[in-house]
N, CA, C and O atoms as CSV, one atom per row, in Angstrom:
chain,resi,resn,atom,element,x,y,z
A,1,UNK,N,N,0.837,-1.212,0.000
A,1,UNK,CA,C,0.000,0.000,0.000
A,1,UNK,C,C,0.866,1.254,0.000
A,1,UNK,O,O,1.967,1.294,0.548
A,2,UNK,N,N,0.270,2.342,-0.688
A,2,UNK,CA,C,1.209,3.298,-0.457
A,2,UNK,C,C,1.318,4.121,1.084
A,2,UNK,O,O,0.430,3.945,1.918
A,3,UNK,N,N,2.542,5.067,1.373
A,3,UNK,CA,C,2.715,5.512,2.250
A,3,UNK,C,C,1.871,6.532,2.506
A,3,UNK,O,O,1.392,7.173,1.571
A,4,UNK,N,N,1.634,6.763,3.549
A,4,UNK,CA,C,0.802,7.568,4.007
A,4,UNK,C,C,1.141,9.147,4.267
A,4,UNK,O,O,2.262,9.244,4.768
A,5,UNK,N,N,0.837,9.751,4.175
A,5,UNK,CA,C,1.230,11.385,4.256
A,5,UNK,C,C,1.442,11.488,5.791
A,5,UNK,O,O,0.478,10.953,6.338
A,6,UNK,N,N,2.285,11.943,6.649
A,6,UNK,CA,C,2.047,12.836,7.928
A,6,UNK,C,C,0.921,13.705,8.088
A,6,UNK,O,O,0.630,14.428,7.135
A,7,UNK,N,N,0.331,13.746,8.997
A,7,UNK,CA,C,-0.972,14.745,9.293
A,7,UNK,C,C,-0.352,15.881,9.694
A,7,UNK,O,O,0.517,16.093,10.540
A,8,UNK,N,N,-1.278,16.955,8.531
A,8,UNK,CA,C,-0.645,18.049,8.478
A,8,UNK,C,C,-0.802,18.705,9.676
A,8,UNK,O,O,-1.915,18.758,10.199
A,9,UNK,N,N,0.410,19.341,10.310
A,9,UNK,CA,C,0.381,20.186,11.659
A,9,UNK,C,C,-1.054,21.271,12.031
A,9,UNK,O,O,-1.038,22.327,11.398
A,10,UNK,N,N,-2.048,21.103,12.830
A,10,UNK,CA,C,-2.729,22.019,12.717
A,10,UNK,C,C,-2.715,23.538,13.019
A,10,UNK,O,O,-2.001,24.000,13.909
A,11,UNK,N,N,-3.534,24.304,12.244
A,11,UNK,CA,C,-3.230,25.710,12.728
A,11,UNK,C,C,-3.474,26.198,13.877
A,11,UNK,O,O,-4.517,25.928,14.471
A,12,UNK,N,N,-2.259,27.244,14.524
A,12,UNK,CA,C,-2.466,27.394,15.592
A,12,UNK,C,C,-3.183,27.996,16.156
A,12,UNK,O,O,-3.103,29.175,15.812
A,13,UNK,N,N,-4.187,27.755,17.192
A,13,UNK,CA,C,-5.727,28.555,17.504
A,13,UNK,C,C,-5.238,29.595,17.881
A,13,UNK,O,O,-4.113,29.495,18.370
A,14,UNK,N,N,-5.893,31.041,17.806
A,14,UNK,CA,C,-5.346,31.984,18.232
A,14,UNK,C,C,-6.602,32.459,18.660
A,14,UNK,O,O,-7.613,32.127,18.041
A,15,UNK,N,N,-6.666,33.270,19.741
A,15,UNK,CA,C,-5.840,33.856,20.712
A,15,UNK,C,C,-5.281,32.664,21.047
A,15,UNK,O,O,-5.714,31.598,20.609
A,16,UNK,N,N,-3.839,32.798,22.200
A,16,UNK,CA,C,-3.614,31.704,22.780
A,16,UNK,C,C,-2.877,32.341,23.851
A,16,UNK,O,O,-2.064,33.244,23.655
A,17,UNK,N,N,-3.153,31.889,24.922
A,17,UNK,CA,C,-2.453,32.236,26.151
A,17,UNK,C,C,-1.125,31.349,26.019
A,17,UNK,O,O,-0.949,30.280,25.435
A,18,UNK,N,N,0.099,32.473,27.052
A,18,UNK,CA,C,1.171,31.806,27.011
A,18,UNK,C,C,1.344,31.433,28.337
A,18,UNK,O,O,1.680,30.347,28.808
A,19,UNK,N,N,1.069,32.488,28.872
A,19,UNK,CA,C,2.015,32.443,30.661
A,19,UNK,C,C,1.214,33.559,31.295
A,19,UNK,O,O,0.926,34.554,30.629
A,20,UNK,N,N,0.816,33.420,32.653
A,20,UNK,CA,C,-0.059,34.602,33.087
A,20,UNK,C,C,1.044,34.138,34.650
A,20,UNK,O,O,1.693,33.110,34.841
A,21,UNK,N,N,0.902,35.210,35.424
A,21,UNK,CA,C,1.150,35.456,36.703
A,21,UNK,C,C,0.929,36.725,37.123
A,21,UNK,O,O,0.977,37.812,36.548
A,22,UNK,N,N,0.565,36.236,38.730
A,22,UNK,CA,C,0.626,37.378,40.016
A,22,UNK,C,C,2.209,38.333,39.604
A,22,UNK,O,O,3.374,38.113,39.274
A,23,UNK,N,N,1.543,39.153,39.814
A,23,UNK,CA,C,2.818,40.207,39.119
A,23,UNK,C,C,2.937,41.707,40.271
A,23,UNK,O,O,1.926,42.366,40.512
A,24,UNK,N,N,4.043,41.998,40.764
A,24,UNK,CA,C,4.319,43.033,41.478
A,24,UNK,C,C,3.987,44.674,40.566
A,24,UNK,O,O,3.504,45.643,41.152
A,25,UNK,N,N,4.316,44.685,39.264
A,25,UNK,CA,C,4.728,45.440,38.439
A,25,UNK,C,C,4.913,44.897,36.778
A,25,UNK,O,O,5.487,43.839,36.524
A,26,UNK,N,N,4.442,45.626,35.911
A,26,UNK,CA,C,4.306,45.530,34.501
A,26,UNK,C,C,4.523,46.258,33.904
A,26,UNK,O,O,3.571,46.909,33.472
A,27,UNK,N,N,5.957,46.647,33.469
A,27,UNK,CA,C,6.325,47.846,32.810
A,27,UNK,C,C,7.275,47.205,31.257
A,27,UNK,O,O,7.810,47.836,30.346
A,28,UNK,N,N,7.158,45.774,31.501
A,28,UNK,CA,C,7.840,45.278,29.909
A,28,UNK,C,C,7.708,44.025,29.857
A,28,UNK,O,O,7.390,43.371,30.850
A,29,UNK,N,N,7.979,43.393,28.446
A,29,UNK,CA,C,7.188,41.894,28.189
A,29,UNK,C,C,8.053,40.826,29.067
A,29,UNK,O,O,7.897,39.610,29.178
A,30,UNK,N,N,9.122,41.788,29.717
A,30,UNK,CA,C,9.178,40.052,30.819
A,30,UNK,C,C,9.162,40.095,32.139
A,30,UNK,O,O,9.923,39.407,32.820
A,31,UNK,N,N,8.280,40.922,32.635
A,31,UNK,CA,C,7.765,41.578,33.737
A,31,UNK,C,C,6.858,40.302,33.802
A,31,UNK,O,O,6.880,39.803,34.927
A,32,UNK,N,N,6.072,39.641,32.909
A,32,UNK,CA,C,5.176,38.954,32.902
A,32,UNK,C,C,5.866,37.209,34.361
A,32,UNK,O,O,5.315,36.474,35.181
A,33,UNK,N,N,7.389,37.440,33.775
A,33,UNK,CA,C,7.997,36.347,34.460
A,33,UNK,C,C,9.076,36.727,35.593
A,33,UNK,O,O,9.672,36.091,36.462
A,34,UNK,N,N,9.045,37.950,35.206
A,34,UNK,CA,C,10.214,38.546,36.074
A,34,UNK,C,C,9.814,38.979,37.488
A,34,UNK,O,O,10.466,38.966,38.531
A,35,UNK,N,N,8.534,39.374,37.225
A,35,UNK,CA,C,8.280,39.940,38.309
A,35,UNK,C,C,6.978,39.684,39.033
A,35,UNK,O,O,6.168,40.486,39.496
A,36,UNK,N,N,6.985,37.639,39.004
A,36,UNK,CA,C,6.066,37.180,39.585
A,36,UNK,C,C,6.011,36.955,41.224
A,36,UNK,O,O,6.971,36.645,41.929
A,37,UNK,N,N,4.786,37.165,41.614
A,37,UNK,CA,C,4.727,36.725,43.040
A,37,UNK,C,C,3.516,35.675,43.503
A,37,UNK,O,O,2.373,35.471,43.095
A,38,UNK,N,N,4.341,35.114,44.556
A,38,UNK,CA,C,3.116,33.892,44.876
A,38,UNK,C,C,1.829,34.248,45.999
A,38,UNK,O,O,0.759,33.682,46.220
A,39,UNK,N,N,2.517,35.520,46.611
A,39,UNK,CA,C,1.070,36.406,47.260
A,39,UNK,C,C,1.315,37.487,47.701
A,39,UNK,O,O,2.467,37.915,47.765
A,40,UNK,N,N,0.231,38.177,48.111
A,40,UNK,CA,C,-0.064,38.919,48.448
A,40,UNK,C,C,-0.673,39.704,49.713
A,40,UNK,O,O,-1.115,38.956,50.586
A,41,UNK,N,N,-0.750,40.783,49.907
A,41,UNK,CA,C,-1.560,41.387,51.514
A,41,UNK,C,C,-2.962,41.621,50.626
A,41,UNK,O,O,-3.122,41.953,49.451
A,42,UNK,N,N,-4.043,41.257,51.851
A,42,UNK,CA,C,-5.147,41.389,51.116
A,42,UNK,C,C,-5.624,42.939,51.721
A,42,UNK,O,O,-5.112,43.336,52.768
A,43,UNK,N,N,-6.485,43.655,51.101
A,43,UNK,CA,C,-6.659,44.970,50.865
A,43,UNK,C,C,-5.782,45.198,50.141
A,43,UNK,O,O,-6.205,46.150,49.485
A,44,UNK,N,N,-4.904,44.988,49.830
A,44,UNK,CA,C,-3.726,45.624,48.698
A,44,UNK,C,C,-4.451,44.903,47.092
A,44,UNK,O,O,-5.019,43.815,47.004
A,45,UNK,N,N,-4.207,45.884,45.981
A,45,UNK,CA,C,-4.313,45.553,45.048
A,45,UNK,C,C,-3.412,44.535,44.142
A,45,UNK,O,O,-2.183,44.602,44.178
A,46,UNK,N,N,-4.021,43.700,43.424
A,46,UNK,CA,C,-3.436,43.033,42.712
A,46,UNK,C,C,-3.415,43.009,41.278
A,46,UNK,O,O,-4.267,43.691,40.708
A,47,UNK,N,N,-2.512,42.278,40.513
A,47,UNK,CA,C,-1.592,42.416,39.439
A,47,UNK,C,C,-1.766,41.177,38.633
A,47,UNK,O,O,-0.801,40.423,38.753
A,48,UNK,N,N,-2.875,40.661,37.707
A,48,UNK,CA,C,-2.321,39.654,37.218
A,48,UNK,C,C,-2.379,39.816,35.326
A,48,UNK,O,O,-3.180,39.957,34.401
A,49,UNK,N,N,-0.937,39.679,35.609
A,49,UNK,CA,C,-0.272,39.804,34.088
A,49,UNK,C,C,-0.457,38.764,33.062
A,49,UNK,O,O,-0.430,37.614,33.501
A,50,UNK,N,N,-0.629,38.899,31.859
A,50,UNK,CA,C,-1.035,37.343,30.703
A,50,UNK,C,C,-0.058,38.010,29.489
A,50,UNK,O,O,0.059,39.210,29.237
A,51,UNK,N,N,0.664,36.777,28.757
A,51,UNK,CA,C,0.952,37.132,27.744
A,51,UNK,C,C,-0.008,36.460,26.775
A,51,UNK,O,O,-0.891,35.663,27.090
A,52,UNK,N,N,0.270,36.867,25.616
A,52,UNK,CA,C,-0.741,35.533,24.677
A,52,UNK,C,C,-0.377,36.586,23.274
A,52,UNK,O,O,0.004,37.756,23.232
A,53,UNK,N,N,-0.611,35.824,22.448
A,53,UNK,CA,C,-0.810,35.988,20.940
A,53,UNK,C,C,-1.815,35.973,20.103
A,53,UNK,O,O,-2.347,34.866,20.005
A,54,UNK,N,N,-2.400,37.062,19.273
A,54,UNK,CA,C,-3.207,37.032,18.550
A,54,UNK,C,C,-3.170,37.085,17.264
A,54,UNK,O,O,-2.036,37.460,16.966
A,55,UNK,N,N,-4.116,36.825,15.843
A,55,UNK,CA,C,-4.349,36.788,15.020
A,55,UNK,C,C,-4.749,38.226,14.573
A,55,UNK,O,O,-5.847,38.749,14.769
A,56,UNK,N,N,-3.566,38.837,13.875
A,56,UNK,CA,C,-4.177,40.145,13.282
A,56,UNK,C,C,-5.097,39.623,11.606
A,56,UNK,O,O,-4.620,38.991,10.664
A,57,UNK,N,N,-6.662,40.246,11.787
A,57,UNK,CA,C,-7.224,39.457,10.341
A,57,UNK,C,C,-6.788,40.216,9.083
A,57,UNK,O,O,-5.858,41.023,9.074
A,58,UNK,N,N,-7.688,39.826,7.808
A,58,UNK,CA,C,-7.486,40.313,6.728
A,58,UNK,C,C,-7.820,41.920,6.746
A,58,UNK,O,O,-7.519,42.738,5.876
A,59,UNK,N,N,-8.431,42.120,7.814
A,59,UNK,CA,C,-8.959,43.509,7.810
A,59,UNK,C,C,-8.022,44.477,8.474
A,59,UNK,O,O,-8.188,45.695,8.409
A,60,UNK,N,N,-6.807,43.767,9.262
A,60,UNK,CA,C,-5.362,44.485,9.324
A,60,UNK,C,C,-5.898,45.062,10.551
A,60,UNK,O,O,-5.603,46.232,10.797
A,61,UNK,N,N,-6.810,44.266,11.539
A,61,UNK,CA,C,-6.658,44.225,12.650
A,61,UNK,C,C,-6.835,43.733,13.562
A,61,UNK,O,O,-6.967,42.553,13.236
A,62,UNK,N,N,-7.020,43.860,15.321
A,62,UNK,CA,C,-7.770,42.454,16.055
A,62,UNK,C,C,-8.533,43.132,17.223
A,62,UNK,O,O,-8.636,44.329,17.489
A,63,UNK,N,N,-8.891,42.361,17.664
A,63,UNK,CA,C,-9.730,43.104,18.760
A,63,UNK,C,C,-10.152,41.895,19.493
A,63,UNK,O,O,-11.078,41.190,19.094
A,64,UNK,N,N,-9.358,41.612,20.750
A,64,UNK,CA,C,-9.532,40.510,21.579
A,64,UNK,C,C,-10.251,40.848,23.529
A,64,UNK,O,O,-9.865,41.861,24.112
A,65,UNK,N,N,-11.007,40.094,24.066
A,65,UNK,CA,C,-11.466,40.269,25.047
A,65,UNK,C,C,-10.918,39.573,25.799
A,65,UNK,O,O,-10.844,38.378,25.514
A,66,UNK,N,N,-10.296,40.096,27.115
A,66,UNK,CA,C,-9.436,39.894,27.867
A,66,UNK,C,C,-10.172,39.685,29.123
A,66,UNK,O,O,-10.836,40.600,29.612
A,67,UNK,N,N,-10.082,38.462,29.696
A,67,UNK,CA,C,-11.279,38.293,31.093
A,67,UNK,C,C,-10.514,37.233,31.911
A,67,UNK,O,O,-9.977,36.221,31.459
A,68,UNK,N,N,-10.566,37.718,33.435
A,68,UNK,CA,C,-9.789,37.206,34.774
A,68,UNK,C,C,-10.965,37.159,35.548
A,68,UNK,O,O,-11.804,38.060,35.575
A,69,UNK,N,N,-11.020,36.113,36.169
A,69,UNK,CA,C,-12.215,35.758,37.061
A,69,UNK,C,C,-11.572,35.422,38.059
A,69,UNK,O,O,-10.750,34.534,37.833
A,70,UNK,N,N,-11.632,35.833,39.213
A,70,UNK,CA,C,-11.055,35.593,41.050
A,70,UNK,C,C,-12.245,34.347,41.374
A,70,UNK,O,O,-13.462,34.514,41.292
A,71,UNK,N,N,-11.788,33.513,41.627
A,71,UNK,CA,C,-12.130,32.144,42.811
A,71,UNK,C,C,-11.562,32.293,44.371
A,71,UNK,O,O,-10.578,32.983,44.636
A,72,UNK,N,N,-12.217,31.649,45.228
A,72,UNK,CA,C,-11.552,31.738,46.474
A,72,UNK,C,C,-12.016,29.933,46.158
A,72,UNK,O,O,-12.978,29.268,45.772
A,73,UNK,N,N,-10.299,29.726,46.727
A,73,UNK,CA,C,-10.477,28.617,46.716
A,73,UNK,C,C,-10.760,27.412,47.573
A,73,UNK,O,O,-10.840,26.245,47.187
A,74,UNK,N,N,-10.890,27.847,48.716
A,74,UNK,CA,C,-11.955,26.922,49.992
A,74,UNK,C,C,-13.208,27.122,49.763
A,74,UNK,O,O,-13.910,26.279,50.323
A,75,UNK,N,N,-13.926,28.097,49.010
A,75,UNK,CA,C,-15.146,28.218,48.942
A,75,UNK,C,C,-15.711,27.533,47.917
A,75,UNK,O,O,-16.626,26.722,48.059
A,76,UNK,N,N,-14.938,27.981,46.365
A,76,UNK,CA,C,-15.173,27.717,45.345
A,76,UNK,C,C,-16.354,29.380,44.353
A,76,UNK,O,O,-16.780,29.692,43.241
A,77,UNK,N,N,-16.332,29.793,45.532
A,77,UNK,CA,C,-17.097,31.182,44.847
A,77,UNK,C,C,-16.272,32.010,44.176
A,77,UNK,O,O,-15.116,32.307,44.478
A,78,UNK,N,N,-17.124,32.490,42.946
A,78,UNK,CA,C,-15.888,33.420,41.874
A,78,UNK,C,C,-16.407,34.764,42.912
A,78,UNK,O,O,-17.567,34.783,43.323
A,79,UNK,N,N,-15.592,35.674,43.214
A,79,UNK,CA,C,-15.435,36.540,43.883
A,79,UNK,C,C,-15.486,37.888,42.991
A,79,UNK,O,O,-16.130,38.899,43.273
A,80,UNK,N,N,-14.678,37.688,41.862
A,80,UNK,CA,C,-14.597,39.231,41.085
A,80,UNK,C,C,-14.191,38.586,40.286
A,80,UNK,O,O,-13.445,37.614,40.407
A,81,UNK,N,N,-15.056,39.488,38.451
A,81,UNK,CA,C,-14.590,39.105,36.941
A,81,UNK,C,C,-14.432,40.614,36.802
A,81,UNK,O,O,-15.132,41.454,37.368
A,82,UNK,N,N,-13.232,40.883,35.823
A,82,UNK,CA,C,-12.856,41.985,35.328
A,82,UNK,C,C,-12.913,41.412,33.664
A,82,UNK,O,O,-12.997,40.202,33.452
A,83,UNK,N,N,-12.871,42.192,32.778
A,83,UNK,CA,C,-12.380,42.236,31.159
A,83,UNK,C,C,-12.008,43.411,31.077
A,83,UNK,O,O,-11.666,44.237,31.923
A,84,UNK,N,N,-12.139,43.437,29.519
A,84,UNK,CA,C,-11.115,44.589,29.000
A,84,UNK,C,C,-11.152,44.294,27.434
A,84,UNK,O,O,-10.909,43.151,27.047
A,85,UNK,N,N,-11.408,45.154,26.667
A,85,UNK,CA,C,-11.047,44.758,25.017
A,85,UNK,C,C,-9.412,45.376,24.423
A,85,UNK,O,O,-9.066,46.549,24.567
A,86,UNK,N,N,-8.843,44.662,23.977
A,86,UNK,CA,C,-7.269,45.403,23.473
A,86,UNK,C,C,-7.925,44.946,21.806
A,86,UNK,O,O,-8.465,43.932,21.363
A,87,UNK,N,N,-7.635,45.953,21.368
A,87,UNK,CA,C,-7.715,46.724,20.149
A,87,UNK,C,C,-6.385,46.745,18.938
A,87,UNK,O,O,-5.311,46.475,19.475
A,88,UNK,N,N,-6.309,46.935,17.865
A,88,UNK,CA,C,-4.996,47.506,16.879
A,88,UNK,C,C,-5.000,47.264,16.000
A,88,UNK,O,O,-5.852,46.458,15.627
A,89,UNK,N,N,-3.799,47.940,14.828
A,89,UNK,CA,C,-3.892,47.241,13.579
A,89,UNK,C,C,-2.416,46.416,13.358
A,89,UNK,O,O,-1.494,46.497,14.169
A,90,UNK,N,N,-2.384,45.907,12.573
A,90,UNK,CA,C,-1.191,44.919,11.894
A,90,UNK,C,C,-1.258,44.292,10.694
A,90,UNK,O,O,-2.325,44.038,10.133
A,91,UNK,N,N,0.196,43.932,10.112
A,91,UNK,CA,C,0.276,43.553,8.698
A,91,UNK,C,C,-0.878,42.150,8.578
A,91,UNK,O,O,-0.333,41.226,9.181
A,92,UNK,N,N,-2.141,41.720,8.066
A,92,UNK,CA,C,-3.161,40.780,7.772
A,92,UNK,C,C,-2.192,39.403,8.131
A,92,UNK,O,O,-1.050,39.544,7.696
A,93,UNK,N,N,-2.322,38.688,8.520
A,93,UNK,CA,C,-1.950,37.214,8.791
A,93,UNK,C,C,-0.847,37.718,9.657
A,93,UNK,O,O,0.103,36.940,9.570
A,94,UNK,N,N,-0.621,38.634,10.392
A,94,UNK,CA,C,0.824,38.829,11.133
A,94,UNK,C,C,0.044,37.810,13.076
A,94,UNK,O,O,-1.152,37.784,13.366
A,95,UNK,N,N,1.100,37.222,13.888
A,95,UNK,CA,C,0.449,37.217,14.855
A,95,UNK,C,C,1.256,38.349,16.316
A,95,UNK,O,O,2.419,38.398,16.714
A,96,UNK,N,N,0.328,38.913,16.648
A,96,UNK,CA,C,0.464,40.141,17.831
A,96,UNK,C,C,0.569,39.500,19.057
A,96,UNK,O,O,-0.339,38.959,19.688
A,97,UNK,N,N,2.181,39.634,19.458
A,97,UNK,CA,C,2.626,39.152,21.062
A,97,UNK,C,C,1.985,40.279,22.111
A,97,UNK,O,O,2.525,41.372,22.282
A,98,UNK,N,N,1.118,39.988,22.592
A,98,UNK,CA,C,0.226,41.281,23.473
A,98,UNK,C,C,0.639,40.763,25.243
A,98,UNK,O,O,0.209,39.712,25.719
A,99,UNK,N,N,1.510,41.717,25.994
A,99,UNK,CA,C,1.316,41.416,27.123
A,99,UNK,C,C,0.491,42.974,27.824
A,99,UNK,O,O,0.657,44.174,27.606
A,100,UNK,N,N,-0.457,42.159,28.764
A,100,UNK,CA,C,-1.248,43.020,29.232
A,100,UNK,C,C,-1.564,42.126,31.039
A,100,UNK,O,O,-1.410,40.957,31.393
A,101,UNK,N,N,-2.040,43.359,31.778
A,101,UNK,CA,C,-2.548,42.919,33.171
A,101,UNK,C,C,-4.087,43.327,32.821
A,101,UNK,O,O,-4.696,43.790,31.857
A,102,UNK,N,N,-4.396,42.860,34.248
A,102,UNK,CA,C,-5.580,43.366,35.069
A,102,UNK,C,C,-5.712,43.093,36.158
A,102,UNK,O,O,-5.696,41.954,36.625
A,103,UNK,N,N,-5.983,44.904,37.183
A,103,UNK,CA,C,-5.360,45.369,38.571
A,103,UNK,C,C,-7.030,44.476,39.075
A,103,UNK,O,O,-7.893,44.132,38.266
A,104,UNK,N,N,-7.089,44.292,40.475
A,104,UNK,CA,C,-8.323,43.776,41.086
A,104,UNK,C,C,-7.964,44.302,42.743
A,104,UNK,O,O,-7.044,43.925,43.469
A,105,UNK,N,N,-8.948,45.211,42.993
A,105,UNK,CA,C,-8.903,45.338,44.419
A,105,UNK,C,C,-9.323,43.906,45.418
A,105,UNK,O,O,-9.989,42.912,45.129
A,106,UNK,N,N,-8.619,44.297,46.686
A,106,UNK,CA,C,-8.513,42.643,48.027
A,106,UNK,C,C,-9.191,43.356,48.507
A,106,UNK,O,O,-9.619,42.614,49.392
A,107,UNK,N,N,-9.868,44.622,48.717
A,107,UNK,CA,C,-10.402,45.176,50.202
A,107,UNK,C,C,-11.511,44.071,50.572
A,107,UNK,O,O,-11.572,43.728,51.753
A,108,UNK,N,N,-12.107,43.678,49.943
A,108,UNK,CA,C,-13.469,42.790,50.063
A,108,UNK,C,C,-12.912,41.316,50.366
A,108,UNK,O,O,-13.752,40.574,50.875
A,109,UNK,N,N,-11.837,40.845,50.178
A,109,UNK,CA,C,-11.405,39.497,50.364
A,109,UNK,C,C,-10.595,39.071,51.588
A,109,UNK,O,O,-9.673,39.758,52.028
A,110,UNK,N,N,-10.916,38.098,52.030
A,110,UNK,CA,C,-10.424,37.361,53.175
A,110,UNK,C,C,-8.811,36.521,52.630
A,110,UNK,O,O,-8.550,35.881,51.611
A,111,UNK,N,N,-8.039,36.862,53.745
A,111,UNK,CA,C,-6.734,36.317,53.884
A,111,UNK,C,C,-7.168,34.224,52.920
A,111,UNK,O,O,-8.225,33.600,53.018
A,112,UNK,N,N,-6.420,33.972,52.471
A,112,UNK,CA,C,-6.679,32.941,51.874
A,112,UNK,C,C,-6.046,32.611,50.814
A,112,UNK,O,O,-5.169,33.420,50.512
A,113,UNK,N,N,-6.202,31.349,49.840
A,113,UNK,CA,C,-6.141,31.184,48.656
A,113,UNK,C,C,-7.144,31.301,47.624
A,113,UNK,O,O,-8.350,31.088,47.746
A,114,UNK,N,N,-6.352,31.756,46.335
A,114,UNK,CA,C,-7.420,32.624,45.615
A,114,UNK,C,C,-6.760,31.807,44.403
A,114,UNK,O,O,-5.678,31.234,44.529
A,115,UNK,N,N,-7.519,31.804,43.197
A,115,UNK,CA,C,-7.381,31.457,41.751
A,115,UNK,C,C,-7.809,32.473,40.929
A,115,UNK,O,O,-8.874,33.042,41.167
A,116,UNK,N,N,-7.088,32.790,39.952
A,116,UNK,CA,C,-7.002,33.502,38.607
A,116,UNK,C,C,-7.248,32.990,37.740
A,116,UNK,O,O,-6.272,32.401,37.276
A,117,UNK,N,N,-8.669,32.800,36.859
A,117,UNK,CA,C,-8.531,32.304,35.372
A,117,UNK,C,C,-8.801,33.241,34.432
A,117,UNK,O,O,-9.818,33.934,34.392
A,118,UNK,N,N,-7.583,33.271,33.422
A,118,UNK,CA,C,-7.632,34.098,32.403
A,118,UNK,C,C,-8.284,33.268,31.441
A,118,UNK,O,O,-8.102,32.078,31.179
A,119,UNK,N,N,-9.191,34.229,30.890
A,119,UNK,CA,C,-9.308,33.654,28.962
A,119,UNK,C,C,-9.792,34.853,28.429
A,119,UNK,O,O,-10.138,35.915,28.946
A,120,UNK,N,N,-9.716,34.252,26.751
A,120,UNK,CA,C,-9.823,34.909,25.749
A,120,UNK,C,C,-10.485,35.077,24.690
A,120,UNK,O,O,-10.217,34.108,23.979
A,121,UNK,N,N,-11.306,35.846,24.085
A,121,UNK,CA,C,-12.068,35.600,23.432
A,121,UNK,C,C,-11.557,36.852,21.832
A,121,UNK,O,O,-11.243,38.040,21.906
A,122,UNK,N,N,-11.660,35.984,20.596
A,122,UNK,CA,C,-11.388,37.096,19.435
A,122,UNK,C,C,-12.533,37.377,19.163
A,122,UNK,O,O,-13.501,36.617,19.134
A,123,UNK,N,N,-12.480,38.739,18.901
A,123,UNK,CA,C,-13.961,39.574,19.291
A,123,UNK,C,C,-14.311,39.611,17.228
A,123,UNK,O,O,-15.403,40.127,16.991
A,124,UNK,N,N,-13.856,39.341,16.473
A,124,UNK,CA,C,-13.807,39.299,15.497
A,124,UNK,C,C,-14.284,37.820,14.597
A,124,UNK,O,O,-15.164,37.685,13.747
A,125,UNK,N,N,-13.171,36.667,15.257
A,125,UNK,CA,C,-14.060,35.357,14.750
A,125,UNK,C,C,-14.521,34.576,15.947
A,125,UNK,O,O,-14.660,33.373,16.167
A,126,UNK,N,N,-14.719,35.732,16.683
A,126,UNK,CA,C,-15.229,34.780,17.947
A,126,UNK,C,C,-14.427,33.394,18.791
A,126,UNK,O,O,-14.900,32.822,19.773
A,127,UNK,N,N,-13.237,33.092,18.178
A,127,UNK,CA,C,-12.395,32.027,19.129
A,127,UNK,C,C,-12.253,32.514,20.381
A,127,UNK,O,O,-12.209,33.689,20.746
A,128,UNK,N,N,-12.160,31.172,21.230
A,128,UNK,CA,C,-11.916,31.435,22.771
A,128,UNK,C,C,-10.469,30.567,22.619
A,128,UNK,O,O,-10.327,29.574,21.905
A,129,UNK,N,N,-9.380,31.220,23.510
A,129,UNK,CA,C,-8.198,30.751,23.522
A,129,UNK,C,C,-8.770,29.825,24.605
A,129,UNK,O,O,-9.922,29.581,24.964
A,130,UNK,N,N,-7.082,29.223,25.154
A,130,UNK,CA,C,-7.115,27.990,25.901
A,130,UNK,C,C,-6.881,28.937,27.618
A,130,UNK,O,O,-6.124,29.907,27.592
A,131,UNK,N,N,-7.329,28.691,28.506
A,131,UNK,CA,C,-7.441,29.070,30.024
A,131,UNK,C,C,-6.020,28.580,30.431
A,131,UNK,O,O,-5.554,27.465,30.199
A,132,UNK,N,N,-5.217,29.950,31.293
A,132,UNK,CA,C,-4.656,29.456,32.233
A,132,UNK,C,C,-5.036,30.115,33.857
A,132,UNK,O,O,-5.791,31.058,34.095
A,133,UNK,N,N,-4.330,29.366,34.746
A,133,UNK,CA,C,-5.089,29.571,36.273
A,133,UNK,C,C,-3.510,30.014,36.460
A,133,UNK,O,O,-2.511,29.570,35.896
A,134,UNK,N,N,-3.635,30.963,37.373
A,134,UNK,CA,C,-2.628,31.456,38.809
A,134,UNK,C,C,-3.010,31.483,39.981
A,134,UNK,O,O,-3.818,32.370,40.258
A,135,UNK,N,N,-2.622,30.637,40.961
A,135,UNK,CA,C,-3.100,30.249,42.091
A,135,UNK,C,C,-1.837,31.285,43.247
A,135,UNK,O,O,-0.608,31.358,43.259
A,136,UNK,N,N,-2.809,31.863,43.992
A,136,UNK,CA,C,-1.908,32.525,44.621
A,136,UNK,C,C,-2.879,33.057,46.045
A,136,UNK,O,O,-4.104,33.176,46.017
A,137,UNK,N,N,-1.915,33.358,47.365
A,137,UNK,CA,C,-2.346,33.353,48.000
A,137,UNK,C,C,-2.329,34.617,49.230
A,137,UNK,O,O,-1.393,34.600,50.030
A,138,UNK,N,N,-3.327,35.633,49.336
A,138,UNK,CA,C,-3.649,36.445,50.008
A,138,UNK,C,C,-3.331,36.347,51.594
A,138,UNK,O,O,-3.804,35.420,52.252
A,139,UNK,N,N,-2.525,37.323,52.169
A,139,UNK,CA,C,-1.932,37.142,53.731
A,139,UNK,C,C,-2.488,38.117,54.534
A,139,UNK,O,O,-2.193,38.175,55.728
């Protein structure tokens, strides 16, 4: 019989999260790793940073929705969802390394462990990237 072809690599879904963390400060794309922390004082505000990549379209631009949902994690109750839309243009088929946060006030939260899930949604063909969690813990 003849040989069979390799299955062609599939395309890569975009948005796609890379790396998210509790973050002290976000002032450049490796702040995202540089300047992670595993907790925090609660009443103090928090920092959680995502990198990820998007699909600029044929229309030479993107427009992705950016959403962090707080869990407490003895409870299991989501506590606080933030979003955000990031916006731009770029060369059509180019993909856009976007690092971005989102700040969330503790005044309302109890000393504990807490979860971060980021995801993503392209506000354009509607894909949802893949979720990552940052587990981190309020003192």
């Amino acid at each position: 019989p003849p040989a069979e072809s390799p299955p062609a690599t599939p395309p890569e879904t975009l948005p796609r999260l890379e790396i998210a963390n509790l973050v002290s400060a976000l002032t450049s794309i490796n702040d995202v790793t540089n300047n992670k922390l595993t907790s925090s004082k609660a009443g103090e505000s928090i920092l959680i940073a995502f990198k990820y990549r998007a699909l600029v379209h044929p229309t030479g631009k993107y427009k992705v929705r950016e959403q962090v949902t707080l869990t407490n994690k003895s409870t299991s109750a989501e506590v606080a969802t933030k979003s955000k839309t990031s916006e731009s243009t770029g060369k059509p088929g180019n993909v856009q390394i976007i690092v971005h946060a989102i700040r969330f006030p503790t005044t309302s939260l109890s000393p504990g462990t807490y979860n971060a899930k980021i995801l993503l949604r392209d506000e354009i063909d509607m894909k949802v990237s893949n979720a990552l969690n940052v587990e981190f813990t309020l003192t």
